[in-house]
N, C-alpha and C positions, 0 to 999 in steps of 0.2 A: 494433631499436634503441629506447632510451627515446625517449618523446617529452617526457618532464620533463627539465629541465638544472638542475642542482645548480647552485644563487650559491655558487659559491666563494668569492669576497671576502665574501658575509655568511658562508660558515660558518668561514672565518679570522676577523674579529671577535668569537667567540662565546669565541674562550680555550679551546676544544675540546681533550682527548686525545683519542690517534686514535681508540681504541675509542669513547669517545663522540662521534666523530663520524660513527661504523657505528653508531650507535642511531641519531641524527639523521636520515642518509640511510634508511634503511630504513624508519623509521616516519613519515618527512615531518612533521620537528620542529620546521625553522626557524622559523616563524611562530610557534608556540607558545613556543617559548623566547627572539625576539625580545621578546613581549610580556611571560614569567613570569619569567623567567630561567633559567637548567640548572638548578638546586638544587632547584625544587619540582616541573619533569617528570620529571629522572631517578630523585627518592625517589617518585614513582605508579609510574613501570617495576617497581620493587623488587629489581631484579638488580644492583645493585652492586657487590657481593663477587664475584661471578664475570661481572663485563662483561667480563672479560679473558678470560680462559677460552671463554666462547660466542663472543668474536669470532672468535677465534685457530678454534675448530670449526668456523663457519660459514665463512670464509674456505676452508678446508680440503674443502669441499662447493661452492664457486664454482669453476666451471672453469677452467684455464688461472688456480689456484690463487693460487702463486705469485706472477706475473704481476697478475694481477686486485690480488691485497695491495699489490704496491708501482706500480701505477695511481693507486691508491686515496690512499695516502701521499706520493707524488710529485706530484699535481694539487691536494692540499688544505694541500703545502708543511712535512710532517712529515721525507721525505728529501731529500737530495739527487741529482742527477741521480747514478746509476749506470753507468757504461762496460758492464758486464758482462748488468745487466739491460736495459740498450736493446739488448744486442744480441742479447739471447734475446729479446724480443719480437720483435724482426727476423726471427729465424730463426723461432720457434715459433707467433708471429702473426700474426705478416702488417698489423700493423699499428700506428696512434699510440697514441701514451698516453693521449691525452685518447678515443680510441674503444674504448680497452680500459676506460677510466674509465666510461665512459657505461654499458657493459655489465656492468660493475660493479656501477653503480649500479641496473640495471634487475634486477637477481639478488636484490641485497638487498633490494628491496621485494617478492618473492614471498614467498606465505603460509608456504609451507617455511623459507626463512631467517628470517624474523620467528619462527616457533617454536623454532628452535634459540636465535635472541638472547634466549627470554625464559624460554627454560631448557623447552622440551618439544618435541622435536623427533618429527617424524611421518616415515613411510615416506616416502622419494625417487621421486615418481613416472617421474622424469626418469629415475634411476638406473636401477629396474626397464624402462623403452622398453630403454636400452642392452641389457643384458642380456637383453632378449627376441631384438632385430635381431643380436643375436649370435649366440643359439644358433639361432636362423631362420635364420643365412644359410650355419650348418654342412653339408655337403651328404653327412652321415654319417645323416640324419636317416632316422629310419622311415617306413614310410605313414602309421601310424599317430598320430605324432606332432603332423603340419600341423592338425589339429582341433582337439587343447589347444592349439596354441599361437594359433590364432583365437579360444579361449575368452578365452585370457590377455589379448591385446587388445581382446574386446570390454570385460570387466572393468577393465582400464585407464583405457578411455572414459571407465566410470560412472564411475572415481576422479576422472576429469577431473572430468566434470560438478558431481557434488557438491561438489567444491574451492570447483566456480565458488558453485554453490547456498550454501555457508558464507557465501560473502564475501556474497553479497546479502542473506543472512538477516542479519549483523552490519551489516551497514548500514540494513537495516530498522528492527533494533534501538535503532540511532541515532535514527533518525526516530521513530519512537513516543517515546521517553525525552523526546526533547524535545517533542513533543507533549505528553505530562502534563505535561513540566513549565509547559507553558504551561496547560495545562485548567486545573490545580489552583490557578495565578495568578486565572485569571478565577472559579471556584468559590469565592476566599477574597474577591473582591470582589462577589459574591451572597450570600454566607452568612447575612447577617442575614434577616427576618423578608421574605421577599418580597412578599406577600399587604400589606402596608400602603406599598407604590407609589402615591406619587400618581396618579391621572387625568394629572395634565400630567407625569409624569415622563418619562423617556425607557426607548422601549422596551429599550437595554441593560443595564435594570435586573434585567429579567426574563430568563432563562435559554431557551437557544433552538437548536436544533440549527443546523447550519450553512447548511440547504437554506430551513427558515423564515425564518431571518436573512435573507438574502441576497431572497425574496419580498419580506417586509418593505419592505426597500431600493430595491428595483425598484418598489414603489409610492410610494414617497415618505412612506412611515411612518414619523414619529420618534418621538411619542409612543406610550403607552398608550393613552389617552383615543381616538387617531386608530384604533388597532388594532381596539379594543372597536368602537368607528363603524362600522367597514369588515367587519370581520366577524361582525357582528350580523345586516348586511342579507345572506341570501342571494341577491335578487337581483345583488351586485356578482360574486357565483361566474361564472354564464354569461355579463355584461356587461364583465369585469374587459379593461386592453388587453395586463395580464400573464398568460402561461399556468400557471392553479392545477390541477390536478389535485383530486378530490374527497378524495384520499387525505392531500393536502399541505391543502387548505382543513381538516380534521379532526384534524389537528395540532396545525395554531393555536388554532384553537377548543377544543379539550383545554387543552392550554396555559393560554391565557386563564383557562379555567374553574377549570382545580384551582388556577390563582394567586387565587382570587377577584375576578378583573374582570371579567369575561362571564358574567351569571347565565343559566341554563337553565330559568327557569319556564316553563311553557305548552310545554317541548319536550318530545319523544318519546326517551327515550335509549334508543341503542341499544349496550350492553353488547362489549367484544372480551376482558375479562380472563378468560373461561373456556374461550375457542376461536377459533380466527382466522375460522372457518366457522361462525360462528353463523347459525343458520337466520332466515330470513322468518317472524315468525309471525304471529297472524292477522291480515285485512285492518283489523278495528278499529281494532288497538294502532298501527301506522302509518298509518293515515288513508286506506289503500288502497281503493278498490273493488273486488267481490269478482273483475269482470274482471281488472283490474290485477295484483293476486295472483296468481290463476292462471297470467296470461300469462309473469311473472315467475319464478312454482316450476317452470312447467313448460322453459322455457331452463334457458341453461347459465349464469343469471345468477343464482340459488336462492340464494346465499348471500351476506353480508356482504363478505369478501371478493372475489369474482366480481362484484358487482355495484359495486364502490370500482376492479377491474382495469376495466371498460369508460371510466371516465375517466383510465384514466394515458396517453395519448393525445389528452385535451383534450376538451372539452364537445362539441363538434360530430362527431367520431368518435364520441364514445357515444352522439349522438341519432343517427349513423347506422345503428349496428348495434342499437339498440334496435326501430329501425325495421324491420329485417330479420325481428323475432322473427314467429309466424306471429300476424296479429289483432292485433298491435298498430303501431295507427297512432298520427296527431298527437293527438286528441283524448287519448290514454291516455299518451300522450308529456306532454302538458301537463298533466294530474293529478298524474302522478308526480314532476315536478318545482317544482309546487306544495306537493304535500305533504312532498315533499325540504327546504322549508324549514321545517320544522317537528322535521325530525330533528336531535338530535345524536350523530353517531357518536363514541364515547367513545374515545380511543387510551391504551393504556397508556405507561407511561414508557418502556420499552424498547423502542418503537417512534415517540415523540416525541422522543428522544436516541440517535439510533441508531448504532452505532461498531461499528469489528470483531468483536466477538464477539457480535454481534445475528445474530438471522438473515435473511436473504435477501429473506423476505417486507418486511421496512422498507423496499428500494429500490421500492416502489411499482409492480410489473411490470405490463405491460397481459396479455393474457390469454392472447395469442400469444406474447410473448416468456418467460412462464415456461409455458408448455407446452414449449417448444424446451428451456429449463432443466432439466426435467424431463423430458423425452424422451432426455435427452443418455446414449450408454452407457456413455461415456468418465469421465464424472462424476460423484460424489453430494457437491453441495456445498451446505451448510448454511450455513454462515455467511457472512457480509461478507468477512470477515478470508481466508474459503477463495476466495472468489472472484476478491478480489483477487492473490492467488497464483498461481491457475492465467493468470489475465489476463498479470502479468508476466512467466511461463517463457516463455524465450527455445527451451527446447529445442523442435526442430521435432517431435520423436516424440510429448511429452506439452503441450506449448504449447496452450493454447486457441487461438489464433490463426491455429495452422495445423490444427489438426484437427478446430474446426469455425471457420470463419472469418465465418461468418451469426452465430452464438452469442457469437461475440466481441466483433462490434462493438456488438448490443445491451447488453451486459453493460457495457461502456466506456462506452458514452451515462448508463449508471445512477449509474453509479459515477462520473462526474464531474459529474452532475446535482446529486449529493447530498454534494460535494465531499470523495470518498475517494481521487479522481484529477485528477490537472491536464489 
């Protein structure tokens, strides 16, 4: 049974004909035509010339047809009570009008009737069930037979599923639309000349992924001027009482830098625009000793990346596994992250603004958790956008959730870290 109840009195106030009142109910119009009026929703539907026609079709595909039409017409006050038809509901329903209405009503909001009302109608999944438990329940049937007709069912299933999969992908569609449409608000109130922001201005001047933002905030950054301050010193990295990541501190500071407010003279840059894995090179050019270096090539920490996963996890988990490495102790622990201030890790823009079609590497993984990523044999997902998707399938077969359930929940930590999930 629906669990939505049609306002009947608002949809009598609307001046409705009945077929436009089977558009209303089916696509859940009242609000919208409270606020617009009929004239500007039903010329977007575009089926005018034949609303009559697809009603009268789709009715004719609601079961207990007949019945269901004059529910429909009788509770929304287009007939009058009928002697004849109350008393075939009686006989052939078993029940009220107003629960043949309800059932009605919950018919017409399936993605089946909604494509016949808007003139394309698709295969009856419903219809093909009948006609399987039909010929299933013939007891004329071969041996042979019972197998296709398991196949038929399994196939059925997928039809289910996918049904379901449309609707959430048009619903996604929703949600991103309005998304840009909001990006592109806030894009039209940065467009000018960013790089000449005052010092006192406010940091929403400046353009900012959602995850920097929201640091920002959490330290009480309003200005620029405060931002350049704070992330000039790397000492506030390991002192800070909010948790940065080395990967999220190199954001900002990218950021900062290519708006021109955070100059990098006297720093070491260290390059990502030609490779995520850019190598260690020698001890000079980062200020390393030649201990330091080696202890570093020779772990699993040798790269740019690998060496940015031991802090997604927080300063104090990566001075403890640094610790671990063989031969390096505090002394070498404390070099390196003196000379640390001296580095700047340059992030490119599509890893400073990062959104569904980024790849995976922008959620900033620790070192375990995209090993498991990448170990997975159920999976090869590359992007944000892919990630997100497996996260949401509900189905238990191919669901991240349920089929690896450890993979899952790190993935969701990431993914609302970096606010692609609530």
């Amino acid at each position: 049974m629906s669990e939505r109840v049609v306002d009947v009195r608002k949809m009598k106030s609307f001046g409705l004909s009945f077929e436009e009142s089977v558009y209303v109910i089916a696509f859940e119009l009242e609000d919208e035509i409270a606020l617009r009026g009929k004239g500007p929703v039903f010329d977007e539907l575009g089926c005018r010339e034949k609303m009559l026609d697809h009603v009268f079709e789709a009715l004719e595909e609601m079961p207990y047809g007949d019945l269901s039409g004059y529910a429909l017409q009788r509770t929304l006050g287009y007939v009058q009570e009928s002697i004849m038809m109350e008393s075939q509901l009686e006989r052939d329903y078993w029940g009220s009008v107003w629960r043949c209405f309800l059932e009605a009503v919950e018919f017409l909001q399936t993605s089946r009737i909604r494509y016949i009302l808007i003139g394309r109608p698709g295969i009856s999944v419903e219809k093909l069930v009948e006609d399987v438990e039909s010929t299933a329940s013939n007891r004329q049937m071969s041996n042979e037979t019972p197998e296709l007709m398991n196949e038929v069912k399994q196939l059925m299933e997928e039809v289910r599923y996918y049904n379901f999969r449309r609707d959430q992908a048009l619903a996604r569609i929703e949600t991103l639309l309005e998304e840009i449409r909001e990006r592109e608000e806030r894009a039209e109130l940065t467009v000018e000349a960013l790089n000449d922001v005052p010092p006192d201005g406010s940091i929403l001047q400046l353009r900012w992924s959602w995850r920097s933002l929201k640091i920002l905030q959490e330290l009480g950054i309003e200005t620029v001027a405060e931002a350049v301050e704070y992330f000039s010193n790397f000492d506030n990295f390991a002192d800070t009482h909010v948790e940065i990541t080395l990967w999220e501190w190199s954001v900002i500071t990218s950021v900062l830098q290519r708006e021109g407010q955070l100059s990098t003279e006297g720093m070491v840059e260290i390059g990502w625009e030609d490779s995520l894995d850019h190598p260690f090179e020698s001890e000079s050019a980062l200020g390393l000793s030649r201990r330091t270096a080696r202890c570093l090539s020779r772990s699993d920490t040798a790269t740019v990346q690998k060496f940015m996963a031991l802090f997604a996890e927080g300063v104090n988990s990566a001075r403890q596994q640094l610790l671990k490495v063989r031969n390096f102790g505090h002394g070498l622990l404390s070099e390196l992250m003196n000379c640390m201030k001296k580095w700047q890790i340059v992030m490119p823009p599509e890893l400073c603004y990062p959104d569904e079609k980024s790849t995976i590497v922008a959620l900033d993984w620790s070192k375990r958790a995209y090993k498991l990523l990448n170990d997975s044999d159920h999976y090869e997902i590359k992007t944000i956008g892919g990630l997100m998707a497996v996260c949401s399938d509900t189905n238990r077969f191919s669901g991240l959730r349920y089929v690896d359930p450890k993979l899952y929940g790190l993935a969701v930590e990431r993914l609302q870290r970096y606010g692609f999930m609530k």
